[in-house]
N, C-alpha and C positions, 0 to 999 in steps of 0.2 A: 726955657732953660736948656741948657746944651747938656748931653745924654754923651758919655765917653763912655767906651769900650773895655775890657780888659783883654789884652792880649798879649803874648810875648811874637813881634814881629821882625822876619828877615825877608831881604828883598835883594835878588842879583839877576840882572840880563845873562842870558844864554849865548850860544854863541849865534843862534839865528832871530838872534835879537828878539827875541819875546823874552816878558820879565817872569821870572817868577818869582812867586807871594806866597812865604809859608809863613804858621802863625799858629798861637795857642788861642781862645778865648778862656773869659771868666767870668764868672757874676759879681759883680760889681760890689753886694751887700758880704756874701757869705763868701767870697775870694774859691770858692769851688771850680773847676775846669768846666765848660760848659759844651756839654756833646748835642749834637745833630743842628748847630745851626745853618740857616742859609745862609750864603756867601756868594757872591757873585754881581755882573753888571749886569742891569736891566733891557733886555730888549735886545741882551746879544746873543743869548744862549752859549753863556760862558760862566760855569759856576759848580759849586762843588758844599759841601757839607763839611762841619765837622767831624773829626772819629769820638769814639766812646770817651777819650780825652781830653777832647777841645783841643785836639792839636786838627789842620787842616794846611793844605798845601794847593794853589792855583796859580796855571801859565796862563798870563794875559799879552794879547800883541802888543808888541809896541808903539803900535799905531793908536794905542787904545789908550796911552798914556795919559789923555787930559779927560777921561771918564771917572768916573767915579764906583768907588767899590763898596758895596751894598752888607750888611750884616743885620739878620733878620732870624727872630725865634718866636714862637707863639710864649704867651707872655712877655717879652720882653721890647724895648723900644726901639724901631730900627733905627738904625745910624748911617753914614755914607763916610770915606774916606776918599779923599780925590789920591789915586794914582799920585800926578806928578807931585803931591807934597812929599813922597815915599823915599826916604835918606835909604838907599843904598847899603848904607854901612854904621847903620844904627839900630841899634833892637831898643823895637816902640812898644810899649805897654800900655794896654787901654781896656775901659771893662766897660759892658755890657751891664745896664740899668734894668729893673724889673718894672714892666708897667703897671699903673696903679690901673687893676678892671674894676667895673662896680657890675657884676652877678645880678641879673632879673632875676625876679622872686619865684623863687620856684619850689612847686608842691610836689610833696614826695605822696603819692598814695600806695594801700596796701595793695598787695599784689594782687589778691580778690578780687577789688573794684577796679583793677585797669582792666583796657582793651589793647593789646596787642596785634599790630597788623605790618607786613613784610610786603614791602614794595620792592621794584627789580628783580633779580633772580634767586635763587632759592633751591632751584634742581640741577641735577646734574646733567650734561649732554654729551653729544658724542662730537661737539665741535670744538675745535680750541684756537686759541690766537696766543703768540708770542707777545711779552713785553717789550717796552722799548729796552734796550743795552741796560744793564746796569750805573750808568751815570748814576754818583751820588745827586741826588736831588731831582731825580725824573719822577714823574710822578702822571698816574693814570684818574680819569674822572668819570663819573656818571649821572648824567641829570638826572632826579627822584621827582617825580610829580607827584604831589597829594591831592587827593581827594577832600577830604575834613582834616583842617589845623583852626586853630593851631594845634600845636601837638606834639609830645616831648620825646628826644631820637634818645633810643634804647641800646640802638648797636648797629654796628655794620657789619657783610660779609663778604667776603672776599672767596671765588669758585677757584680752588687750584688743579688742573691738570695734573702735571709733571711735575715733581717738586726734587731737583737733581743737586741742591746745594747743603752745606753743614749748616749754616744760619743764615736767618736772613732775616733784618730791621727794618721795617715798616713803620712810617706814624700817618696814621688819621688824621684827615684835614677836612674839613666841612665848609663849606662854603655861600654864598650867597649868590641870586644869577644879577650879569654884570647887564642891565635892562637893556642900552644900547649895543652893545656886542654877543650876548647869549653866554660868554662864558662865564666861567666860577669867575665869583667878584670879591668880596668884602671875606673876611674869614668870622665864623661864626664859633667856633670851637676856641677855647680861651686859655686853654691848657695843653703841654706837650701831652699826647696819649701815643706812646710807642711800643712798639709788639714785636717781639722774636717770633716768628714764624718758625723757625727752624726745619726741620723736615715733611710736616703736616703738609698734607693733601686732602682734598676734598672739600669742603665751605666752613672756609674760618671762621669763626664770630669774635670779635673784639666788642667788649661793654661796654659802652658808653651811658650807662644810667645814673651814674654819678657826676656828671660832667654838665649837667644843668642848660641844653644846649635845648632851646625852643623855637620850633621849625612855623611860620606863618607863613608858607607856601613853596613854591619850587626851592629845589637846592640843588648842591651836586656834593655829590661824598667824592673821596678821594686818596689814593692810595699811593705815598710818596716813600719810596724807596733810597733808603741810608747806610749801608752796611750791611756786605754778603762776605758768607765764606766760602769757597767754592772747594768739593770736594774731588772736583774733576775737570777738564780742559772744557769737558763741552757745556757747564753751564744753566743745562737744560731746564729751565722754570716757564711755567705757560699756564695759562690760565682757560677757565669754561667762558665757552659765548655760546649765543644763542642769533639764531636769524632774528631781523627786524624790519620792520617795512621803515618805507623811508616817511622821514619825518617833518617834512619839508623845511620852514625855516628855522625851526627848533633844532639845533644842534643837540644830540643826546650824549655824546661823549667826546673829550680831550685830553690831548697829552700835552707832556710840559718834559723838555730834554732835560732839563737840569734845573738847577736855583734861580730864580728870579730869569728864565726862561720865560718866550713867548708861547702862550694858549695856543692850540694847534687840535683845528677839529680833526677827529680820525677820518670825520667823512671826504677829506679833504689828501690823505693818503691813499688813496687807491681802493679804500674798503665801506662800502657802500652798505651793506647789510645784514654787518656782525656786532655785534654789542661785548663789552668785556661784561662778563655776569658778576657784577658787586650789585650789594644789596643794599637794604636799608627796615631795618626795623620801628617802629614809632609806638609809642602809646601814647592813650588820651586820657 
């Protein structure tokens, strides 16, 4: 069954001939603006988010015209739009479908009878590493090895250094490992979970106990960044790491520049023995 969009869409070439693509989405059922989706081409590291609106605005080359443009939300159906079908001089309307999930059963126990155990980081150090740019839709990762699963994720945490902005939007992404490449694969988290950070420093926790997500072995958490305010020219937001020995062919963590951006080991940037310090909590 064919999956349309809701969007209100305008489209005009610049004068260095890249087009630009701006546009609202919507949900398709309840006609509401749909904010923080992904947006972008695949594979080109060309892509942008929604704002709190569902309004979103992206330059693509023009070379890039017979590609196709990607729209993608946790819970919802992705869709594709090819470029060169894109009128110019029409404003397109399309909505955005919600997908039907079916939720593995899952047991709530009293807080008495769990076991609580935090894998990754958790302290604070004297090391830190920048993030990539604020690109709407960059997003950082962390392999989690477990020990005993299965076993149901409780929360993530995020170690902040410097925190020099008014707000800042974060959603939680969970993942699966991709077996032939190492990187995050399949999304396991089934719901948007987004977080104002705002000016908090130190180790965030976001809950995730509600969210029904049941981990049977390695994963990667992940911290994709949507909406900053910035208080000042410089920006400054950094996060805790910690040294690592090397991991041989296990990649432990990646970036992702934007929306539907390519996986990109950090080992592979120049930084051989710094880990970002996100965590992961788990009960059993």
């Amino acid at each position: 069954m064919l999956t349309t969009f809701s969007l209100f869409f305008v489209c005009h070439l610049s004068q260095a001939q890249d087009i630009l693509i701006m546009g609202r989405v919507f949900d398709d059922s309840s006609e509401e603006p749909l904010s923080y989706v992904n947006i972008g081409l695949k594979g080109k590291n060309i892509g942008t988010v929604s704002d709190r609106n569902g309004f979103f605005k992206l330059t693509v080359p023009s070379s890039l015209r017979s590609d196709t443009l990607f729209f993608s939300s946790v819970g919802y159906l992705e869709e594709g739009l090819s470029i060169s079908d894109i009128s110019f001089d029409e404003e397109l309307e399309v909505r955005l479908s919600q997908e039907v999930i079916q939720l593995d059963d899952f047991v709530v126990m009293a807080d008495g009878k769990r076991k609580y155990k935090t894998y990754g980081d958790r302290k604070k150090t004297n090391i830190r590493m920048h993030t990539p740019k604020f690109y709407k839709g960059a997003q950082i990762a962390r392999r989690i090895s477990l020990k005993d699963y299965p076993a149901a994720l409780a929360s993530v945490q995020i170690g902040i250094y410097i925190n020099d902005v008014d707000s800042l939007f974060v959603r939680v992404r969970v993942f699966d490992i991709n077996e032939r490449s190492g990187e995050p694969g399949e999304e396991l988290l089934k719901r948007n979970v987004v977080e104002n950070i705002g000016r908090k420093t130190g180790f965030v926790k976001i809950d995730l106990q509600d969210q029904g997500v049941m981990i049977e072995g390695d994963f990667f958490i992940s911290i994709e960044f949507l909406d900053v305010s910035l208080k000042s020219k410089s920006n400054n937001f950094t996060i805790y790491a910690r040294q690592s020995k090397p991991s041989g062919l296990k990649r432990v963590q990646f970036i992702r520049f934007g929306s539907y951006g390519d996986w990109v080991p950090r080992k592979e940037r120049g930084i051989t023995s710094l880990v970002y310090a996100l965590g992961a909590t788990i009960s059993y």
